[in-house]
Residue, then its C-alpha position, 0 to 999 in steps of 0.5 A: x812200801x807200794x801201799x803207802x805210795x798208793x795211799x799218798x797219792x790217793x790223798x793228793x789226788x782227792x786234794x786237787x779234785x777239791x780244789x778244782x771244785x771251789x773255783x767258781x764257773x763262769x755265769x752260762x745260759x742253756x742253750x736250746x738243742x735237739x732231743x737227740x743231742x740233749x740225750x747223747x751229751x747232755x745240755x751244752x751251754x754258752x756264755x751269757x753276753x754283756x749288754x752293748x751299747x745298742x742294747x742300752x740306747x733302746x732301753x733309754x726314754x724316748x725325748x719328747x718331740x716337738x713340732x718343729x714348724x711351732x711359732x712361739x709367743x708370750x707365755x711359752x716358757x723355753x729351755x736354752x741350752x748354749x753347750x760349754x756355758x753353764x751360765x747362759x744355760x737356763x729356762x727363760x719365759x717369754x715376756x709379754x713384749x714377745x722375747x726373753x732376756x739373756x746374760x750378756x746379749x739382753x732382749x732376743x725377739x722370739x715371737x713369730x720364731x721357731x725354736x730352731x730359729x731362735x736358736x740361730x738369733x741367739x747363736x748369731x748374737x753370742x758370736x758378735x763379741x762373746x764367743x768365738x763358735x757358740x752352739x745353742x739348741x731351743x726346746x719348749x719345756x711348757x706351751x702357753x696356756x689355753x683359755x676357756x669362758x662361758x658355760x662350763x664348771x670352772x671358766x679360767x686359764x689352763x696349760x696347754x698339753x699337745x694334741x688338745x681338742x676343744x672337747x678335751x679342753x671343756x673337760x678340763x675346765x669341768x665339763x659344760x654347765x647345764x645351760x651350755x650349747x653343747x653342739x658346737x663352740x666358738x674358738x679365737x686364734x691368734x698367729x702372725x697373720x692376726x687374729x681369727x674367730x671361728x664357730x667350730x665343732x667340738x673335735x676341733x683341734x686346738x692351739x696354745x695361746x686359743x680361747x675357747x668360748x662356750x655359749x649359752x643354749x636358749x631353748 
């Protein structure tokens, strides 16, 4: 009888041990420790820890920056975020005239304007009669583009990227023809105070809206 008890308990035993075995652990990392520990215990471990909010803000692109100082034109193409009115929200370009046209409120002057402060024009033309506390942010989505004539490859009209200098802007129109003058060029600007035309060397920076002449050598 004292055998079939044992033999009983035995078996109800080795069941609960295999239960136990196929209850799934949870997902651990080892730990670092010292020699004499790792040897005396064994390794010892901790639970991974979930990824915080923190974590998934620094793995998230950087937004591109733009110069908050930039004076905008005809030819930049902006992108108009009024929040809560999806209609309202969408890229305008500015027209020749110097401003864009929006539902509702029409023709916004933006030339000679900061993002920022068109941003505010915008914001004070909706609060006259359409809505109560609008919020609206400006950002550039493409500059006005450059322009390049004389002595190189393709002569033409090409996009402003940030940070452009003239000898980068001649490498985009194919270099310089062999009869260019190579040393230095002569670049139109154009802002709120006029027009200005300067002969400048080649690590010049330029702007959007600039045009580059390249010249011809004589000898």
């Amino acid at each position: 009888m004292r055998g079939v008890r044992a033999a009983i308990l035995c078996l109800l035993t080795a069941l609960a041990l295999a239960g136990c075995m196929r209850r799934s652990a949870p997902v651990a990392v080892v730990e670092p420790q010292g020699e004499f520990d790792s040897f005396a215990y064994g390794p010892s471990y901790r639970m991974a820890p979930a990824p915080t909010a923190a974590a998934y803000a620094a793995a998230a692109p950087t937004p591109v920056v733009h110069d908050a100082a930039y004076r905008l034109d005809a030819g930049d193409k902006l992108r108009v975020v009024v929040y809560g009115q999806e209609g309202l929200t969408n890229t305008y370009a500015i027209d020749a005239g110097g401003s864009i046209t929006m539902p509702l409120i029409g023709a916004v002057p933006a030339r000679g304007r900061t993002p920022a402060g068109l941003a505010a024009q915008i914001a004070a033309k909706l609060r006259n009669g359409y809505i109560r506390e609008p919020s609206v942010a400006v950002e550039i989505e493409a500059y006005r583009p450059f322009f390049i004539l004389g002595e190189v490859a393709a002569p033409g009209q090409y996009p402003y990227v940030p940070n452009m200098s003239v000898e980068s802007a001649v490498a985009i129109a194919g270099g310089f023809s062999p009869r260019a003058r190579r040393d230095r060029v002569t670049l139109t600007h154009i802002d709120n105070s006029g027009s200005s035309r300067t002969v400048v060397p080649l690590g010049t920076a330029l702007g959007p809206g600039d045009t580059v002449l390249v010249g011809e050598r004589w000898f």
